[in-house]
C-alpha positions as CSV (number, residue, x, y, z in Angstrom):
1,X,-109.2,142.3,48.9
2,X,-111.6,140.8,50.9
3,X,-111.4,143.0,53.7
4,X,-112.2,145.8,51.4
5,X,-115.6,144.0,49.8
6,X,-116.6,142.9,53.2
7,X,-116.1,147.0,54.3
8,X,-118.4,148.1,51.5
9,X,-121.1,146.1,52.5
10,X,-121.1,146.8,55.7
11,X,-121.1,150.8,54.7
12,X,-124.2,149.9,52.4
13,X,-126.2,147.9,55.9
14,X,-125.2,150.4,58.4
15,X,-126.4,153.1,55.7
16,X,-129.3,151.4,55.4
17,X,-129.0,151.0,51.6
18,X,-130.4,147.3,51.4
19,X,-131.4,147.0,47.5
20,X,-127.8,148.2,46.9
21,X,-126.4,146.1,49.1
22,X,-128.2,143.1,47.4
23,X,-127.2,143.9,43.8
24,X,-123.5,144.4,45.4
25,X,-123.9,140.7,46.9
26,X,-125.0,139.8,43.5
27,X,-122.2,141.5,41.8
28,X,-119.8,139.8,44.3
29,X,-121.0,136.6,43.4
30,X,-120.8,136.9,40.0
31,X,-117.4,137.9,40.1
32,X,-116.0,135.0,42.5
33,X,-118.1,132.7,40.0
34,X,-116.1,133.6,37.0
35,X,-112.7,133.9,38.8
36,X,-113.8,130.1,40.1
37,X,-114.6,129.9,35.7
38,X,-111.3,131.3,34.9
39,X,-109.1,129.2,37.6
40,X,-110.4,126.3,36.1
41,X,-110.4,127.6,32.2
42,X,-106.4,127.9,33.6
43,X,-106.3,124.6,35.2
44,X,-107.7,122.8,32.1
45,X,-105.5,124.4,29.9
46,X,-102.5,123.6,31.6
47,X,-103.3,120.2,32.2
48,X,-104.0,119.7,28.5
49,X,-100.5,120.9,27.8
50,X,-99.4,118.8,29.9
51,X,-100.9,115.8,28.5
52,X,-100.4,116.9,24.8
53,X,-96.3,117.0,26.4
54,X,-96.4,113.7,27.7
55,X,-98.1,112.0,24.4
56,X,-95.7,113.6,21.9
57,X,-93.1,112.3,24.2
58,X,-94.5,108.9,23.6
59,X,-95.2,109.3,20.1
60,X,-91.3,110.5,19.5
61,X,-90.7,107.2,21.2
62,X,-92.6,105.7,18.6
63,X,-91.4,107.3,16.0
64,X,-88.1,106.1,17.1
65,X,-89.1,102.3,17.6
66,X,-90.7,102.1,14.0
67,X,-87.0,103.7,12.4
68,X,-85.5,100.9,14.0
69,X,-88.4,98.4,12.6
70,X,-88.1,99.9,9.4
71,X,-84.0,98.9,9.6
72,X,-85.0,95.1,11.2
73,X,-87.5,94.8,8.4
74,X,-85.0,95.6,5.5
75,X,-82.4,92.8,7.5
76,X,-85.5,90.4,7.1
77,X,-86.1,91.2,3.4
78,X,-82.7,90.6,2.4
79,X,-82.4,87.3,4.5
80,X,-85.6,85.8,2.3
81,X,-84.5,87.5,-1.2
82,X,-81.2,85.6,-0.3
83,X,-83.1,82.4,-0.1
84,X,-85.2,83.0,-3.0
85,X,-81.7,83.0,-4.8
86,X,-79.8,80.2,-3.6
87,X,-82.6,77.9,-3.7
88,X,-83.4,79.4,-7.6
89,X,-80.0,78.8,-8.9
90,X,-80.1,75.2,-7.9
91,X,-83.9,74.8,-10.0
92,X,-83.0,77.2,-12.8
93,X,-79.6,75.7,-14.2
94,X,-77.2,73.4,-13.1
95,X,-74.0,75.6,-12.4
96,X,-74.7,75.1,-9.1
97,X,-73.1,71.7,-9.6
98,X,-69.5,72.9,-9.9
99,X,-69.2,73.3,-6.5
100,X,-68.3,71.8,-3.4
101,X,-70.7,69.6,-1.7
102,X,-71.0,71.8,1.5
103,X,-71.0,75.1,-0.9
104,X,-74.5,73.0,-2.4
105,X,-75.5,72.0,1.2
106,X,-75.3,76.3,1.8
107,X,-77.2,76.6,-0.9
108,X,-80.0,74.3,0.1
109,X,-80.0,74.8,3.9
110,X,-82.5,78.0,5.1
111,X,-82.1,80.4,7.9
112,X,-85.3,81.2,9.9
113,X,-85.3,85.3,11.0
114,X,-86.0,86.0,14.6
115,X,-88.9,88.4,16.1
116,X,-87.0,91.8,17.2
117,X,-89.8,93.9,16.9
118,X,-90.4,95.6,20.2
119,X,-93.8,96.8,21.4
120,X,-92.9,98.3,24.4
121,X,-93.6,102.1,23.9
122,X,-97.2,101.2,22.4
123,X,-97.5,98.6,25.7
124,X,-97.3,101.5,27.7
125,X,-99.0,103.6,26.3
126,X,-101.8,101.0,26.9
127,X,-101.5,100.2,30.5
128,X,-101.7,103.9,31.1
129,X,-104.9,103.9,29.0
130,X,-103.6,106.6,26.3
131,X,-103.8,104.8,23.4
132,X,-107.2,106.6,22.4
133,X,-105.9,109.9,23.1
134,X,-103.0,110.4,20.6
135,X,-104.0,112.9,18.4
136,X,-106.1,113.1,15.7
137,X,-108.7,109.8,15.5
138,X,-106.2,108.8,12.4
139,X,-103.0,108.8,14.2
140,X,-105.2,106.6,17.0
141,X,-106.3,104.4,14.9
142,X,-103.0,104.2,12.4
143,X,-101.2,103.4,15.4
144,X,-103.5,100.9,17.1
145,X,-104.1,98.9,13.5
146,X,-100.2,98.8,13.2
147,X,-99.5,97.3,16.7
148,X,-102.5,95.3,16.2
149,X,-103.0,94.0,13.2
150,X,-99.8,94.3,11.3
151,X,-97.1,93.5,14.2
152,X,-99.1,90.8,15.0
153,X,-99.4,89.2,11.6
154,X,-95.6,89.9,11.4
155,X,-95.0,87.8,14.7
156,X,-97.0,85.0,13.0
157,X,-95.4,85.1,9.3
158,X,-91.9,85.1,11.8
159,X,-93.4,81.5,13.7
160,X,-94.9,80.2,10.3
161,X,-91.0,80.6,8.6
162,X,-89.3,79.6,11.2
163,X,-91.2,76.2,11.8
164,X,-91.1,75.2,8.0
165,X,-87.4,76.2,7.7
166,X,-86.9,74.0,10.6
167,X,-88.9,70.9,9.0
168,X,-87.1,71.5,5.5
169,X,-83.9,71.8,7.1
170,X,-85.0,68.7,9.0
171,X,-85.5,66.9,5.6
172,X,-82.4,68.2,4.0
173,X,-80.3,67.1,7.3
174,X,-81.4,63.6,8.1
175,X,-82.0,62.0,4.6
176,X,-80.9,58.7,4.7
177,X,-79.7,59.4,0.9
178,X,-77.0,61.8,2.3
179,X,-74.6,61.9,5.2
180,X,-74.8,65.8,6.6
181,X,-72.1,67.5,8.1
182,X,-71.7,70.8,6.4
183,X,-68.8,71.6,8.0
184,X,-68.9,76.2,7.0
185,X,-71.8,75.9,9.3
186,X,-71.4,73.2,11.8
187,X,-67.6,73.0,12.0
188,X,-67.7,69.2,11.5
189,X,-64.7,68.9,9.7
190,X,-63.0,66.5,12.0
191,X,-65.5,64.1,12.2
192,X,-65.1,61.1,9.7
193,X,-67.6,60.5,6.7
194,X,-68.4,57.1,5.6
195,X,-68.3,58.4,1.8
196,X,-66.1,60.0,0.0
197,X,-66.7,64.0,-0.6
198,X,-67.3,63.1,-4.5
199,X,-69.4,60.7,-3.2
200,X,-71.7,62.9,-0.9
201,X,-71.7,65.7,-3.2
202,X,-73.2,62.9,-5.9
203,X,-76.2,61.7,-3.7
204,X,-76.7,65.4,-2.5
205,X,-77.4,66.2,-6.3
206,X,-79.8,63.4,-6.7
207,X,-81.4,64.5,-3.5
208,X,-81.9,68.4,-5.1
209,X,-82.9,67.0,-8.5
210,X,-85.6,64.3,-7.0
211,X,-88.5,65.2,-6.8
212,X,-89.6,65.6,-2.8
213,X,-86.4,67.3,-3.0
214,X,-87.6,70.0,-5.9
215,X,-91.1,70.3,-4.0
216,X,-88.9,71.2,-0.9
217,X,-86.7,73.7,-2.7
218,X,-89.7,75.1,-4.3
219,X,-92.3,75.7,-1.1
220,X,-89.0,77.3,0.5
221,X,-88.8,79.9,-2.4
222,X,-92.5,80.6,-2.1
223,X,-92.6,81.0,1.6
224,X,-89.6,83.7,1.2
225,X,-91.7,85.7,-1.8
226,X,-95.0,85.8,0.7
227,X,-92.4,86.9,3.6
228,X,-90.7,89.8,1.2
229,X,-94.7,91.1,0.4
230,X,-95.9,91.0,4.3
231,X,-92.7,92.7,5.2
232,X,-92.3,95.1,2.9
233,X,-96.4,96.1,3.6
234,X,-95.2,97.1,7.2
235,X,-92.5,98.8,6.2
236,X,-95.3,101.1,4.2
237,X,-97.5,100.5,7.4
238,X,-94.7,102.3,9.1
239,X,-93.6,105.3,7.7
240,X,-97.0,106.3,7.1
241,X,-97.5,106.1,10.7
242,X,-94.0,107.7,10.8
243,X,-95.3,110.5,8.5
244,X,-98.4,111.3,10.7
245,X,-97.2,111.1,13.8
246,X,-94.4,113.7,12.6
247,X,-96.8,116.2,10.8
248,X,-99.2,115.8,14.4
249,X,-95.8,116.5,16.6
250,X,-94.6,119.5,14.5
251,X,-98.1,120.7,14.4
């Protein structure tokens, strides 16, 4: 092809046709200039399928990490509306006192919920800088408040529990009132008490009905209400995100 525009203008020279020579040159030119346009134009657009390929990739991942948040979430939920329970049924009546003394003690004692919320699809998305590039300035911003604001508030409502759980558990444990050992949980059976179990499941009573013991059982049910409302707001958080990030991959 070049061969054959070079042959025309040297036709046009030798028959010394100069002002069409120049508007050939000029026509040449144009026309390399837009084949340079539409190379690019091609270039572009491939590249920005390949992009828009390599972010829905990440946001399926996504998509995928917040169903199993969703899943570690309802665990969590059900963990503090257990609590909220056991502790109630000691405050509200006194059935609770039919029971064993380490039936009680399981009553009483709290379980603090480990972090299992994993970041790492949103972590690199960052550290390839794409995190501003996912779609529609919603799904950016959805995405970036979730990881953000939310997961992060999570991981401290996770630390706050955990360390008051551990101090109530700390009071309910090492009470000079009552000799521990709750043998379900800590498999203490053969170690001797100093009291007798009527006896430990007497002063275990007192402890629950004093009240420090009340004001313990009390903060623990509160704490577990506030974790069921910040939980269940990122399970919302979620499958909206879930929902967008669906309708932007479909579309």
């Amino acid at each position: 092809m070049i061969k054959f525009f070079r042959k025309i203008r040297q036709n046009l020279l030798m028959e010394n046709k100069t002002g069409k020579y120049f508007k050939y040159a000029i026509g040449e030119i144009v026309l390399v200039v837009i084949g340079i346009l539409i190379a690019l134009g091609i270039n572009n657009w491939n590249q920005n399928r390949l992009n828009k390929i390599q972010i829905n990739g990440y946001l399926s991942n996504i998509v995928t990490d917040l169903k199993s948040d969703i899943l570690e979430y309802e665990r969590v939920i059900k963990s503090y509306e257990s609590g909220v329970e056991n502790n109630s049924r000691i405050l509200i009546n006194d059935d609770y006192q039919q029971l064993e003394v380490d039936s009680i003690a399981n009553l009483i004692l709290g379980f603090w919920n480990a972090n299992r919320i994993s970041s790492q699809t949103y972590q690199k998305i960052k550290s390839i800088g794409l995190q501003e590039t996912l779609g529609t300035p919603e799904i950016e911003k959805t995405v970036n408040d979730y990881y953000n604001i939310h997961i992060a508030a999570y991981g401290y409502l996770i630390n706050w529990d955990k360390e008051l759980t551990d101090r109530d558990n700390f009071f309910w444990n090492y009470n000079d009132k009552f000799e521990t050992g709750f043998e379900s949980r800590l498999a203490l059976s053969s170690l001797p008490y100093q009291s007798t179990s009527e006896k430990r499941k007497e002063e275990l009573i007192k402890l629950t009905e004093s009240t420090l013991g009340r004001n313990y059982l009390k903060n623990a049910i509160a704490r577990d209400k506030y974790g069921i409302i910040m939980v269940n707001k990122n399970i919302s958080e979620a499958k909206n995100l879930m929902e967008l990030i669906e309708k932007e991959i479909i579309n």
